[in-house]
C-alpha positions as CSV (number, residue, x, y, z in Angstrom):
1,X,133.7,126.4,152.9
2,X,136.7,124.2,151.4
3,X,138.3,125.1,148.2
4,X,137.1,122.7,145.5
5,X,139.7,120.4,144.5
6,X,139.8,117.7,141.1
7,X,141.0,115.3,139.9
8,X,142.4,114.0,136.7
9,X,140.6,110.9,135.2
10,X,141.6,110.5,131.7
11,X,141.3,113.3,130.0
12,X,139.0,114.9,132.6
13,X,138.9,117.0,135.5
14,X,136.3,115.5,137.8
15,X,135.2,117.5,141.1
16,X,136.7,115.7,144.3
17,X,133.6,115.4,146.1
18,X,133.5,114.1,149.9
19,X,130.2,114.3,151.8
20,X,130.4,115.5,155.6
21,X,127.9,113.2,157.7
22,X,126.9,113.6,161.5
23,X,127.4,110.2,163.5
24,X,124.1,110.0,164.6
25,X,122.5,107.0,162.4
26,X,119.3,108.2,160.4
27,X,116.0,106.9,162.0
28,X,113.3,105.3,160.3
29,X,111.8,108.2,158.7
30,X,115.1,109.6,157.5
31,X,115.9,106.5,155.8
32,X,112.4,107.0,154.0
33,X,113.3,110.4,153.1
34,X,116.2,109.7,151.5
35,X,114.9,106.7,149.5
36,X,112.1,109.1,148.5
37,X,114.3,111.8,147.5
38,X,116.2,109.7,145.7
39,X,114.3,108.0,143.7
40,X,111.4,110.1,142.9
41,X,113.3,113.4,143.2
42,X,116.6,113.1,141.5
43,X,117.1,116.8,141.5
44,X,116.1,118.1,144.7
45,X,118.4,115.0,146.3
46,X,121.4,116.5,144.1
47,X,120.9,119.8,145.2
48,X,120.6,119.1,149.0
49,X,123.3,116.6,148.7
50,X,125.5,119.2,146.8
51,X,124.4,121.9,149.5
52,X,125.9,120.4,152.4
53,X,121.4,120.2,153.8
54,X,121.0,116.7,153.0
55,X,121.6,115.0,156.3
56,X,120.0,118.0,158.1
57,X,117.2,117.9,156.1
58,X,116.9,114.1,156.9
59,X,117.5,114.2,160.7
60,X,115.0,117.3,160.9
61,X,112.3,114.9,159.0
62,X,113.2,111.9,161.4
63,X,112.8,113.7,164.6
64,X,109.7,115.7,163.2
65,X,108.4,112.3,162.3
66,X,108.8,110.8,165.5
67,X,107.2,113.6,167.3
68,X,104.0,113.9,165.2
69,X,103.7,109.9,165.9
70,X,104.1,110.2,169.5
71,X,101.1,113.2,169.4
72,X,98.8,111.3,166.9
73,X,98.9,108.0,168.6
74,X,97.5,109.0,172.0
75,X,94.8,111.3,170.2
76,X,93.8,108.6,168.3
77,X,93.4,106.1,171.0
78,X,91.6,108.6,172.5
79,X,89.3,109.2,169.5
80,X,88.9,105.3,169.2
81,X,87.7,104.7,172.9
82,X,91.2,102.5,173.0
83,X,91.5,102.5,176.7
84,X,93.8,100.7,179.2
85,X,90.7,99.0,180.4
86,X,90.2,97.3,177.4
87,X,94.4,96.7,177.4
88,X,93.4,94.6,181.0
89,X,90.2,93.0,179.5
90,X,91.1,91.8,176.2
91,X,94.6,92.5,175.0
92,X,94.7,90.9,171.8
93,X,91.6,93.1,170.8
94,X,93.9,96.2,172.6
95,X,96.5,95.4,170.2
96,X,94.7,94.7,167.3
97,X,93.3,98.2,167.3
98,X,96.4,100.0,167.9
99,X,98.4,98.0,165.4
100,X,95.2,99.9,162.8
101,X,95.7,103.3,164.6
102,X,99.5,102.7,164.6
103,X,99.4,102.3,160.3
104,X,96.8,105.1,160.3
105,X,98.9,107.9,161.5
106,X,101.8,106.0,159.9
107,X,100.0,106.8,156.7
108,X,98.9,110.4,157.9
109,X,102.8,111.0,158.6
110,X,104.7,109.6,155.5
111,X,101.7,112.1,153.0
112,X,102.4,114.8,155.1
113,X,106.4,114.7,155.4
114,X,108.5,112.1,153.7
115,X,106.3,112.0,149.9
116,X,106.6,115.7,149.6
């Protein structure tokens, strides 16, 4: 761990802070996360952000995200008789009703993991 350096402002000593960040941009879910975190849970955000965890925390909810989407979706389909029959026969119904199942495990997946 680096030494923690400051800074004089004034008559102050403030902490040089300087926050270490992958290159891999944050998905869709991350960017939730963080916007969650950061606005409804001030402290928890601090302490991950102060930790080092933050942008672990919010690629490990981004991936896990992404992979709970890509299971629902199929089961729900499933569940909902949305076959690729009905994709040939009527599309815009097709779409239609995985657009719904698309926002339902949406929903399902931003109670379980990012408003936690």
């Amino acid at each position: 761990m680096n030494e923690l350096t400051y800074k004089q402002v004034g008559d102050y000593l403030i902490p040089d802070l300087t926050i270490e960040q992958e290159e891999k941009p944050l998905g869709k879910y991350g960017r939730m996360r963080k916007t969650y975190l950061k606005e409804h849970r001030p402290i928890l955000w601090t302490q991950l952000l102060l930790n080092g965890t933050l942008y672990p925390h919010l690629q490990e909810i981004d991936e896990t995200a992404n992979r709970r989407m890509a299971q629902m979706l199929p089961e729900l389909a499933k569940r909902s008789g949305v076959t690729e029959t009905l994709k040939a026969q009527d599309p815009v119904t097709w779409v239609g009703l995985m657009n719904n199942l698309k926002a339902q495990a949406e929903e399902i997946i931003l109670n379980e993991l990012i408003f936690r």
